[in-house]
PASEBA-1860 file (N, C-alpha, C; in nm, 3 decimals):
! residues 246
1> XXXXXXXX> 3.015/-1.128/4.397/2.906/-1.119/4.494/2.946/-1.027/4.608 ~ 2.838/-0.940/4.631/2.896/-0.831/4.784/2.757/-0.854/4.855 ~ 2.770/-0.878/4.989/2.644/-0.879/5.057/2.732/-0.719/5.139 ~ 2.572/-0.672/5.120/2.524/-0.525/5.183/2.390/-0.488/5.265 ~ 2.402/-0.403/5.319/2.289/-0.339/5.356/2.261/-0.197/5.266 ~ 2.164/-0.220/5.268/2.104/-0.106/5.126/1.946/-0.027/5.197 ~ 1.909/0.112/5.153/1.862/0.188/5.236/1.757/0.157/5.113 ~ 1.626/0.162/5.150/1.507/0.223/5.017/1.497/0.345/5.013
9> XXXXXXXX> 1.496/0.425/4.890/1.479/0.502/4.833/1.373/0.559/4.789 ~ 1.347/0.415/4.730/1.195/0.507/4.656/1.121/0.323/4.618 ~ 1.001/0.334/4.629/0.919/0.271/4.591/0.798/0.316/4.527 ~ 0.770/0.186/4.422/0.679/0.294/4.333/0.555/0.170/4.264 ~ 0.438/0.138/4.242/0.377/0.054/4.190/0.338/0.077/4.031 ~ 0.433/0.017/3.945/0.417/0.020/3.817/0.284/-0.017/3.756 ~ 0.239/-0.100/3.801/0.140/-0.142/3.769/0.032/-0.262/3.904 ~ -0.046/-0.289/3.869/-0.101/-0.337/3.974/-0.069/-0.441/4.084
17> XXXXXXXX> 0.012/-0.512/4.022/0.085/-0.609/4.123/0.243/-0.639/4.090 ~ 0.296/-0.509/4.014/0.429/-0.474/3.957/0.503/-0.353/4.053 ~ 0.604/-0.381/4.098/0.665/-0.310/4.155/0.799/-0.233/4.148 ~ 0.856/-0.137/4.181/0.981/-0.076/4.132/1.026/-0.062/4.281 ~ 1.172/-0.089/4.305/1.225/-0.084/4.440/1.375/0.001/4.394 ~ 1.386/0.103/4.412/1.563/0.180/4.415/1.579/0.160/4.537 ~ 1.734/0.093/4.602/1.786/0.085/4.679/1.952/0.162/4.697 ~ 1.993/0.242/4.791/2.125/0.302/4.782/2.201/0.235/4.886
25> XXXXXXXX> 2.278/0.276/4.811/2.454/0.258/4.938/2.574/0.163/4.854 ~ 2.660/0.121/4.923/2.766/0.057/4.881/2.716/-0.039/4.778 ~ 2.657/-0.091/4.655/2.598/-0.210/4.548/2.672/-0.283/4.496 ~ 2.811/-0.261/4.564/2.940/-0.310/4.484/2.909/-0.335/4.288 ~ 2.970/-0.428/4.236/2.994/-0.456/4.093/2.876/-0.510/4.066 ~ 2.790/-0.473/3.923/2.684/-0.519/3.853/2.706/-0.549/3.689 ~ 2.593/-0.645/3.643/2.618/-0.616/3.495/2.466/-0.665/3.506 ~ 2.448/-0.642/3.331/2.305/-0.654/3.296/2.286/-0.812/3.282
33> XXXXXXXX> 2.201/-0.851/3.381/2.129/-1.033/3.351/2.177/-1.094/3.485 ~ 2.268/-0.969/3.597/2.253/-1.054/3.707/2.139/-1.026/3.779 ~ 2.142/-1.052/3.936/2.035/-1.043/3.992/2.064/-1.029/4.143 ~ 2.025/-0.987/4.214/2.010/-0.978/4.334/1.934/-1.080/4.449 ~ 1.971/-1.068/4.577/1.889/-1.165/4.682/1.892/-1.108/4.744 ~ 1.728/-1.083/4.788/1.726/-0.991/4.908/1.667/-1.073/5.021 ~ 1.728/-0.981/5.126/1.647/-1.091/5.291/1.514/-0.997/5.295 ~ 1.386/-1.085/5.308/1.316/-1.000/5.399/1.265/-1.034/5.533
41> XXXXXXXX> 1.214/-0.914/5.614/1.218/-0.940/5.760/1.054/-1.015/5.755 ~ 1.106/-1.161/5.846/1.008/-1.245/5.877/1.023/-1.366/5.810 ~ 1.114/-1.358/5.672/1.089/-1.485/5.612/1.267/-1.529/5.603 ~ 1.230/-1.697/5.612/1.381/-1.763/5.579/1.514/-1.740/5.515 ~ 1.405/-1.774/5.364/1.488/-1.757/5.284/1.480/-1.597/5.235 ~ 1.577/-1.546/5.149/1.568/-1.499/5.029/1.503/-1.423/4.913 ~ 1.480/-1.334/4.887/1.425/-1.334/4.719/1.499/-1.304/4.655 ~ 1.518/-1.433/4.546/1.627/-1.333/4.419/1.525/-1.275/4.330
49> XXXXXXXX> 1.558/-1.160/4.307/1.502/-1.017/4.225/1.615/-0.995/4.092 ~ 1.532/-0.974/3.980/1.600/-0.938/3.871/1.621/-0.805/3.878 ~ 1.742/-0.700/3.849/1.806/-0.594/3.808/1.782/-0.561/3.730 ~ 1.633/-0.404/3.728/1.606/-0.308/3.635/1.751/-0.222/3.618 ~ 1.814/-0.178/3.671/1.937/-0.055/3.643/2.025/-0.042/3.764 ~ 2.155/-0.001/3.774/2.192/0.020/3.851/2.319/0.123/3.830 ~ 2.368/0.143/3.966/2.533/0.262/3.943/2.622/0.219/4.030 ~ 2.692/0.345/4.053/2.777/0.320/4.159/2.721/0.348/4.346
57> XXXXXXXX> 2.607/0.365/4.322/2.586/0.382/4.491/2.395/0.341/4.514 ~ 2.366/0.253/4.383/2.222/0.230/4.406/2.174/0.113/4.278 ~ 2.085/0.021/4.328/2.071/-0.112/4.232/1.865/-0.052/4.275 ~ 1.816/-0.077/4.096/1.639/-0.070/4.099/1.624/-0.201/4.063 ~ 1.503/-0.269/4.140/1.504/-0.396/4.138/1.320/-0.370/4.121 ~ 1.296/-0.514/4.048/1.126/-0.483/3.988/1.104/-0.615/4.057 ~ 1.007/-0.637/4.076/0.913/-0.751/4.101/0.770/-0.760/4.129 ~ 0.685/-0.859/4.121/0.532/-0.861/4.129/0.507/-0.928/4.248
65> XXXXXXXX> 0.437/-0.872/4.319/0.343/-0.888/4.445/0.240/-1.050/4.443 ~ 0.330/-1.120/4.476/0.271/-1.284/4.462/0.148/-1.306/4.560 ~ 0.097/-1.186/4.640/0.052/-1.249/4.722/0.024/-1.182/4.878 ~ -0.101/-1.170/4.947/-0.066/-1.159/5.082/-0.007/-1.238/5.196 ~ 0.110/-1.156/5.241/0.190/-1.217/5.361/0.304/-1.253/5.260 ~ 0.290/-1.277/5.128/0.473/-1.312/5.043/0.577/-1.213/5.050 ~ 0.694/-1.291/5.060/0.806/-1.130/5.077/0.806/-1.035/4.965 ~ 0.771/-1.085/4.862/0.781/-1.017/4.768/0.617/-0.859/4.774
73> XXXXXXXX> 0.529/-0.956/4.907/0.433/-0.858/4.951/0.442/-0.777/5.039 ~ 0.604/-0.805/5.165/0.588/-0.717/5.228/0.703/-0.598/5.214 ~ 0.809/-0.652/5.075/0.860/-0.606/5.031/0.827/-0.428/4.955 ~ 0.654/-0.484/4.900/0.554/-0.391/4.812/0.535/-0.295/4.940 ~ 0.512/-0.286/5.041/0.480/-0.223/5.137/0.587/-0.160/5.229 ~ 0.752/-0.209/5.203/0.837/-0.094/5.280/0.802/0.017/5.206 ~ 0.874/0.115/5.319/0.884/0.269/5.324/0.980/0.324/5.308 ~ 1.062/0.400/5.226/1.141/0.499/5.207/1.220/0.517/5.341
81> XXXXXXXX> 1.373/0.448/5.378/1.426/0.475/5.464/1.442/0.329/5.581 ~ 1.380/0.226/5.493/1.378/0.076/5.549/1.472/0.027/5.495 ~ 1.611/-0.064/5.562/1.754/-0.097/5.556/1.669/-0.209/5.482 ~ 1.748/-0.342/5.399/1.756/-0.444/5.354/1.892/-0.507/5.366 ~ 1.916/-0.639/5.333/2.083/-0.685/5.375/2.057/-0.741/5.252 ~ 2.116/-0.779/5.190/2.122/-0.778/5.018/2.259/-0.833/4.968 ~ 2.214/-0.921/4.879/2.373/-0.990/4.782/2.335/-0.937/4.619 ~ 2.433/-0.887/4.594/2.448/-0.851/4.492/2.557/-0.857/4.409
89> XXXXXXXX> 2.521/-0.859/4.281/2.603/-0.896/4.129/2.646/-1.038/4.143 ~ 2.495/-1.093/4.187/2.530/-1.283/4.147/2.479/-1.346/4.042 ~ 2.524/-1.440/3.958/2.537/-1.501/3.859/2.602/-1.435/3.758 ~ 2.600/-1.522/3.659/2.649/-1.468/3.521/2.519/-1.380/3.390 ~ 2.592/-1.270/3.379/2.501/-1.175/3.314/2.557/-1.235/3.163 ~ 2.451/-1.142/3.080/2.459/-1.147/2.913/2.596/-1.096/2.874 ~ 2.601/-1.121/2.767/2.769/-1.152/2.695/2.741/-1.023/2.611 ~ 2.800/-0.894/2.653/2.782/-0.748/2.538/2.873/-0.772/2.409
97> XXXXXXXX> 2.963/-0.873/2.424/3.033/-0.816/2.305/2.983/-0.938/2.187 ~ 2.909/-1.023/2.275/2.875/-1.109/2.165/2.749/-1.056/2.036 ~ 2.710/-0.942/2.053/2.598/-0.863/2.055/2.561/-0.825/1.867 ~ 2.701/-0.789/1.844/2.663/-0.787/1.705/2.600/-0.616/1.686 ~ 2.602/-0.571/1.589/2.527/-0.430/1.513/2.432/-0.399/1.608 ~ 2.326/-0.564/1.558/2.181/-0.494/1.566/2.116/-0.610/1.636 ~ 2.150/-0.649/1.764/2.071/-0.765/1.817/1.918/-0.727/1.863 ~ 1.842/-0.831/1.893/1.694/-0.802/1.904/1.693/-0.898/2.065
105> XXXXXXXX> 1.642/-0.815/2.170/1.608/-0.841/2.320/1.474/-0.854/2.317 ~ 1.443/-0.989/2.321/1.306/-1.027/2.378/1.299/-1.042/2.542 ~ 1.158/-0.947/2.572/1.138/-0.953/2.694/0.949/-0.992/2.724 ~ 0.924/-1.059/2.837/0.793/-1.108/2.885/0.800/-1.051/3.012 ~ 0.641/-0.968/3.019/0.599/-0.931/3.204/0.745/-0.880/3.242 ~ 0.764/-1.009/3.378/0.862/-0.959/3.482/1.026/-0.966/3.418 ~ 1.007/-1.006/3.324/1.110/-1.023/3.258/1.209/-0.932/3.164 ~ 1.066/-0.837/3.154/1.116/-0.692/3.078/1.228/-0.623/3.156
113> XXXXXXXX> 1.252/-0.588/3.292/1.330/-0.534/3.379/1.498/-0.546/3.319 ~ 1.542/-0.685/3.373/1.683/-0.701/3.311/1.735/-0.668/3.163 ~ 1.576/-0.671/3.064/1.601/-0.655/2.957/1.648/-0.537/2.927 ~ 1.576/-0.409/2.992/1.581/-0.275/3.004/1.769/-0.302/3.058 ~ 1.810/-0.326/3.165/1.958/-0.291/3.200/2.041/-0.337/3.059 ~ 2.006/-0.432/3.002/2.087/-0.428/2.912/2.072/-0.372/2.767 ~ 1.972/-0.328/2.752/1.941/-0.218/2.629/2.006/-0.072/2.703 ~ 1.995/-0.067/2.765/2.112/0.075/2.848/2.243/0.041/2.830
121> XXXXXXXX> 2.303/-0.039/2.899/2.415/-0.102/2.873/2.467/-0.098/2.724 ~ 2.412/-0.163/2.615/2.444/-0.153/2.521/2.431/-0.006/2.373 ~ 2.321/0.038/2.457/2.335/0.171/2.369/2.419/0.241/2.448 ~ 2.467/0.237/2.568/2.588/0.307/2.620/2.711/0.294/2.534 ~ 2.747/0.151/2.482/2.820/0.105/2.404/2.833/0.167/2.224 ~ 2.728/0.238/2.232/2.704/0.270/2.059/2.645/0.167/1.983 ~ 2.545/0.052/2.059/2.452/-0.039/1.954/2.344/0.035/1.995 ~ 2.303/0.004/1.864/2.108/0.027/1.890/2.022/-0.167/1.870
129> XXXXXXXX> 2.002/-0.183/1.970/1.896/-0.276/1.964/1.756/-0.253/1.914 ~ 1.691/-0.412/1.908/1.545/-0.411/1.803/1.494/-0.457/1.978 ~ 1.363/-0.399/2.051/1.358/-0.469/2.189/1.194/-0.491/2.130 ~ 1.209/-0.641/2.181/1.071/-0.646/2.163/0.976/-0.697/2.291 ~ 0.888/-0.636/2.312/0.833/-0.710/2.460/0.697/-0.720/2.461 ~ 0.669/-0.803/2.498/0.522/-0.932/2.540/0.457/-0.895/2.632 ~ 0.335/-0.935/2.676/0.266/-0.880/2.753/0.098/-0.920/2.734 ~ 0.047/-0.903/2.858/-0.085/-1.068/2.831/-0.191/-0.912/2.767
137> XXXXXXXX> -0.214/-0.794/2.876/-0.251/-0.694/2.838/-0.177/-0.532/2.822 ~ -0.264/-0.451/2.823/-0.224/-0.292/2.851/-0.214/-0.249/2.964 ~ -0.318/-0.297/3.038/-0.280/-0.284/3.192/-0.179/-0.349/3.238 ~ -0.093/-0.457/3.197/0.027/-0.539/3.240/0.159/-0.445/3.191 ~ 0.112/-0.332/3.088/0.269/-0.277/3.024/0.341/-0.189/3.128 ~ 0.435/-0.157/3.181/0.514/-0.086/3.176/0.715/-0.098/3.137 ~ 0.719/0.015/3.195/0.896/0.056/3.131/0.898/0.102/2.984 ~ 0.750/0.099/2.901/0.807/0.151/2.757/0.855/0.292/2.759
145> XXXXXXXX> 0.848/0.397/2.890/0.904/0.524/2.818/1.053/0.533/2.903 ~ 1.135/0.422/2.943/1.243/0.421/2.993/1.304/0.360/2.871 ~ 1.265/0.230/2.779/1.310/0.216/2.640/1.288/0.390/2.550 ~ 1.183/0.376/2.528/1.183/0.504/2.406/1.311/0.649/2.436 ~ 1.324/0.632/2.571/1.436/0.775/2.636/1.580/0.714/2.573 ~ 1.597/0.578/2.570/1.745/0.514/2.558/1.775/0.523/2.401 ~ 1.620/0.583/2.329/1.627/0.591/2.138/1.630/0.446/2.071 ~ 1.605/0.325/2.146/1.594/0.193/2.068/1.481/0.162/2.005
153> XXXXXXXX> 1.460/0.101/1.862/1.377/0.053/1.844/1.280/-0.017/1.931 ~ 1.148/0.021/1.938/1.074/-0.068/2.050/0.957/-0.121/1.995 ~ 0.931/-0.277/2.010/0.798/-0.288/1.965/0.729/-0.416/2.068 ~ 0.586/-0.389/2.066/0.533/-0.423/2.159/0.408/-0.567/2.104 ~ 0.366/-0.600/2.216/0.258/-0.702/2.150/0.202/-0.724/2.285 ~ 0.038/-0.740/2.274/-0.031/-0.811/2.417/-0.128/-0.915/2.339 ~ -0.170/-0.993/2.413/-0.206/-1.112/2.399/-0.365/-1.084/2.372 ~ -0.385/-0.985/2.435/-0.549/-0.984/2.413/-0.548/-0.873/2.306
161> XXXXXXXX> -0.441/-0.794/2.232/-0.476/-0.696/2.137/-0.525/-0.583/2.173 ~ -0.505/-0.544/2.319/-0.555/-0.442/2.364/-0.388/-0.325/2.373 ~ -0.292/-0.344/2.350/-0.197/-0.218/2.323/-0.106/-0.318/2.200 ~ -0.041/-0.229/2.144/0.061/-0.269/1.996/-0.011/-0.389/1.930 ~ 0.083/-0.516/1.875/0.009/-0.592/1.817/-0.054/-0.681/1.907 ~ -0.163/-0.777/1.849/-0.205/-0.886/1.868/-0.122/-1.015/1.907 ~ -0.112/-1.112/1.983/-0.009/-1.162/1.967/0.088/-1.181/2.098 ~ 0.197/-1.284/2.062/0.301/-1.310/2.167/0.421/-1.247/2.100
169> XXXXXXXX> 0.518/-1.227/2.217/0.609/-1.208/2.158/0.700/-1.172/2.014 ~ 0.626/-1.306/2.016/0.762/-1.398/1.868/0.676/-1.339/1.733 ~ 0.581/-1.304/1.712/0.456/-1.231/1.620/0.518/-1.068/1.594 ~ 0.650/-1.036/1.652/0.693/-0.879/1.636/0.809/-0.943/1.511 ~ 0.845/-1.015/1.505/0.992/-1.085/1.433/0.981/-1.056/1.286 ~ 0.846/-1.078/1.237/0.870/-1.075/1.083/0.882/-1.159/1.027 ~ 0.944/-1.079/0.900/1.028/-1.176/0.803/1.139/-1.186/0.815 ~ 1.216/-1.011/0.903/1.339/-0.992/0.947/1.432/-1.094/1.075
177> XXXXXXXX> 1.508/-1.226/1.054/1.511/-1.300/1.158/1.605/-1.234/1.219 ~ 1.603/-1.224/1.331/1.758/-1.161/1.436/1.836/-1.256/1.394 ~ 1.984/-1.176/1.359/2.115/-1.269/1.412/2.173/-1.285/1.486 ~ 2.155/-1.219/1.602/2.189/-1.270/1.769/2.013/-1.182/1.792 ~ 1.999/-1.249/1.923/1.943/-1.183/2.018/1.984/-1.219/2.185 ~ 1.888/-1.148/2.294/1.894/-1.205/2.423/1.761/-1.201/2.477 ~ 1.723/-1.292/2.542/1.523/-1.314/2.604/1.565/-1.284/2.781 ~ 1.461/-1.256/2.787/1.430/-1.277/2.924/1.321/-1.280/2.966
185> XXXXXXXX> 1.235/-1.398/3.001/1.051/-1.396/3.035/1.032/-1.559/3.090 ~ 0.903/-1.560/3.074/0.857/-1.694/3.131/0.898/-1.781/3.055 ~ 0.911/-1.920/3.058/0.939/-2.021/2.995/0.881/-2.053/2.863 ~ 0.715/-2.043/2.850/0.697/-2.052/2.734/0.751/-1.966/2.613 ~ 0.780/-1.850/2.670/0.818/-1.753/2.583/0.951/-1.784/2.515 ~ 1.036/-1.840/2.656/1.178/-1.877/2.594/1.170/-1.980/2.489 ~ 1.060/-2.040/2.547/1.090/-2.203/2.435/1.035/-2.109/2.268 ~ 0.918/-2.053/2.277/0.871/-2.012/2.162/0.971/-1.909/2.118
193> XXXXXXXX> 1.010/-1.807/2.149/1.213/-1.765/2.066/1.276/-1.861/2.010 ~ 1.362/-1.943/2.101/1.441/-2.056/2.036/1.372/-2.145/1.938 ~ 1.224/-2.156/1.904/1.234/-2.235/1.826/1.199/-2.164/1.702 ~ 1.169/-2.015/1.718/1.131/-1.957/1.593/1.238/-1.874/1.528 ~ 1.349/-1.850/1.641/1.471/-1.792/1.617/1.591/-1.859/1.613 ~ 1.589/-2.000/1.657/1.728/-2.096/1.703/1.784/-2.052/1.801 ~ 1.900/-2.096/1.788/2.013/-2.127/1.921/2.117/-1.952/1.892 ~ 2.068/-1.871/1.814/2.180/-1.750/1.811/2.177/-1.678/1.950
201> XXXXXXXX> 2.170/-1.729/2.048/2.127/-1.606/2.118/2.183/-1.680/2.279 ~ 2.091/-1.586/2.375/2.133/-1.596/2.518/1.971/-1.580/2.624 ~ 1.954/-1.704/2.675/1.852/-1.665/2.800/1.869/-1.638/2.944 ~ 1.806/-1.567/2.957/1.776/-1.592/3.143/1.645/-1.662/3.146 ~ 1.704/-1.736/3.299/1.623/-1.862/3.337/1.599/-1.856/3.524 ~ 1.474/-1.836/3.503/1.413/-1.858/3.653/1.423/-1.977/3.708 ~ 1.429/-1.969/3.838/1.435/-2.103/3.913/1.444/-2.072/4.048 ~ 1.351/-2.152/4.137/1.328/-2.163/4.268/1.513/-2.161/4.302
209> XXXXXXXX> 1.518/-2.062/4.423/1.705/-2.073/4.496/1.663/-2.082/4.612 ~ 1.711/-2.195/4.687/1.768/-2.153/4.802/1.866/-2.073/4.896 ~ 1.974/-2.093/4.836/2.113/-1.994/4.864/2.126/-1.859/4.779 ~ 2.132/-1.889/4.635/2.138/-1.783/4.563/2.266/-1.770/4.478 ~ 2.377/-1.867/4.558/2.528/-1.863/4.525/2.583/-2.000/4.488 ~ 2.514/-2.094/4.425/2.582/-2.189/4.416/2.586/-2.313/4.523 ~ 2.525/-2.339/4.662/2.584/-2.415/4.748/2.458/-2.491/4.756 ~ 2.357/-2.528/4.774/2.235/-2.566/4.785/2.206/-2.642/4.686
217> XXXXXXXX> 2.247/-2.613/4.541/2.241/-2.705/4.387/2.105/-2.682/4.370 ~ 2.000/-2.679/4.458/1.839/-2.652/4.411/1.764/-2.604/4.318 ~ 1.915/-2.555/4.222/1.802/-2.490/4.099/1.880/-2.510/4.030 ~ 1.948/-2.673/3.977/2.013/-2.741/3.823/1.887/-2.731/3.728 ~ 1.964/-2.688/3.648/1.905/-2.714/3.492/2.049/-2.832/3.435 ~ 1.986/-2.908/3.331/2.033/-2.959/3.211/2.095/-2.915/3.107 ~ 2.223/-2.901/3.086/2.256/-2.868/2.954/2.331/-2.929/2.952 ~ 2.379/-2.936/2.778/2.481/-3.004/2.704/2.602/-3.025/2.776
225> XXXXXXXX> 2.641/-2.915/2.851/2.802/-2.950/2.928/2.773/-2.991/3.073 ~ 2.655/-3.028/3.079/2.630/-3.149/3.248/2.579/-3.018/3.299 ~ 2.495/-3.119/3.465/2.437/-2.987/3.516/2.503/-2.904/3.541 ~ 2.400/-2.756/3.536/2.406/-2.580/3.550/2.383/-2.577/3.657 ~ 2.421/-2.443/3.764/2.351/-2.359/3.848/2.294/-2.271/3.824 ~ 2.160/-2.208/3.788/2.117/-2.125/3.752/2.150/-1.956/3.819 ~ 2.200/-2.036/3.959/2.198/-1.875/3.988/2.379/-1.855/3.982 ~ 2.460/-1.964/3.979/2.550/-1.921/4.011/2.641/-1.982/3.867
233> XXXXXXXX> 2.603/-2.043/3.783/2.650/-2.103/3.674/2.548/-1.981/3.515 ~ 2.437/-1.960/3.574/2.325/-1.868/3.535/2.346/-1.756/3.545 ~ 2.236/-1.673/3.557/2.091/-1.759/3.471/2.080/-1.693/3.366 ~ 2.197/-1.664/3.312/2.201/-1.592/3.174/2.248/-1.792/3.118 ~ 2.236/-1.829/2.921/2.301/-1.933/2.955/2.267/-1.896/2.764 ~ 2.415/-1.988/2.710/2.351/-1.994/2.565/2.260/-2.077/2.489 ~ 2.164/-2.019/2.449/1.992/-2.101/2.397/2.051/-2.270/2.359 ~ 2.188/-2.256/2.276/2.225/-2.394/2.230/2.262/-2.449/2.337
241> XXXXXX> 2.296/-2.413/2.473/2.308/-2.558/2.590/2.229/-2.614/2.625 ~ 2.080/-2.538/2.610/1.970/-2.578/2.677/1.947/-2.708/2.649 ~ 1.904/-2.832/2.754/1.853/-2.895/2.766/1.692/-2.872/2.797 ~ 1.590/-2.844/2.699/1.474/-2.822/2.781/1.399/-2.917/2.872 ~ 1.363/-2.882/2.998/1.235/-2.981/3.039/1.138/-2.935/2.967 ~ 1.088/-3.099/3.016/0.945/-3.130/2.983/0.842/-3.042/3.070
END
């Protein structure tokens, strides 16, 4: 974990209540499936933000606009050249070497972002991933021409049948089952993977933080080896610990 101050760069609206934030300066150490906490000015706590990409002197962070007056709204509205104080490379990211040939990355909505860092990550490595990503419509898609530039298989699905297939997610799979994969999306999505794919694999898992680091406990999950911290035990985690709630 490095807390920093980080400059905006560039802001950009992906889509209608989807956002793209590049931030520069010192980002210290990252991997694909951690996440960031950013302060914003006016509010208490926090936002932890999932990690579209990052380097050595700049972390792109995505998120959706919850709202007027939410940080994540007044976040949508800095300007190019507005400081942030920022923790970064917290929790535990996805496991690359557990990865196998040809793993398949399921991603949902806001969830697509981290998925993208680690389909980079790993074709950096010499895998080609199967990425498959969800989506309610066409107007909800973006990041597919930041996959198609990285050369991975990409396939798509929206819920209303208005871009790729018809369908959720788990409707791209086939007959072909992955032998590893990694998810990252809303909950239903996770539960519907694991039960159509099993336990081969690795999720990220949202959850209300207070701190962001472990000290607060506010966002235990259940699993097999006693409670998790999601952000700091997390929120990457293997599908077989899961304890699901109800």
């Amino acid at each position: 974990m490095k807390e920093c101050v980080l400059t905006a760069d560039k802001i950009t609206a992906l889509t209608s209540d989807i956002y793209e934030m590049t931030l520069r300066g010192d980002v210290g150490a990252n991997r694909p499936g951690q996440f960031a906490n950013i302060s914003v000015p006016g509010k208490y706590l926090r936002r932890p933000i999932s990690v579209a990409d990052f380097g050595g002197d700049y972390i792109t962070l995505v998120f959706r606009n919850t709202g007027a007056g939410t940080g994540t709204d007044i976040m949508s509205r800095a300007e190019v050249g507005d400081t942030f104080d920022v923790l970064t490379g917290l929790g535990n990211g996805y496991n690359l070497l557990a990865s196998g040939k040809n793993p398949w990355l399921f991603g949902g909505g806001v969830g697509t972002p981290p998925i993208y860092a680690l389909a980079k990550a790993l074709t950096e490595m010499g895998i080609k991933p199967t990425v498959a990503l969800g989506f309610n419509s066409k107007s909800d898609i973006f990041y597919l021409d930041r996959f198609r530039a990285l050369g991975t298989e990409l396939l798509v699905a929206t819920v209303d049948g208005s871009y790729g297939q018809r369908g959720f997610v788990t409707s791209l799979i086939g007959s072909s089952v992955p032998s590893y994969y990694y998810a990252c999306g809303p909950l239903p999505m996770l539960r519907a993977v694991k039960s159509t794919v099993g336990d081969v694999g690795e999720m990220s898992f949202e959850e209300r933080m207070g701190c962001g680091f472990g000290v607060c406990v506010g966002c235990t999950w259940n699993t097999k080896s006693g409670a998790r911290r999601v952000c700091r035990d997390g929120p990457v985690f293997k599908t077989g610990e899961i304890i699901w709630k109800d």
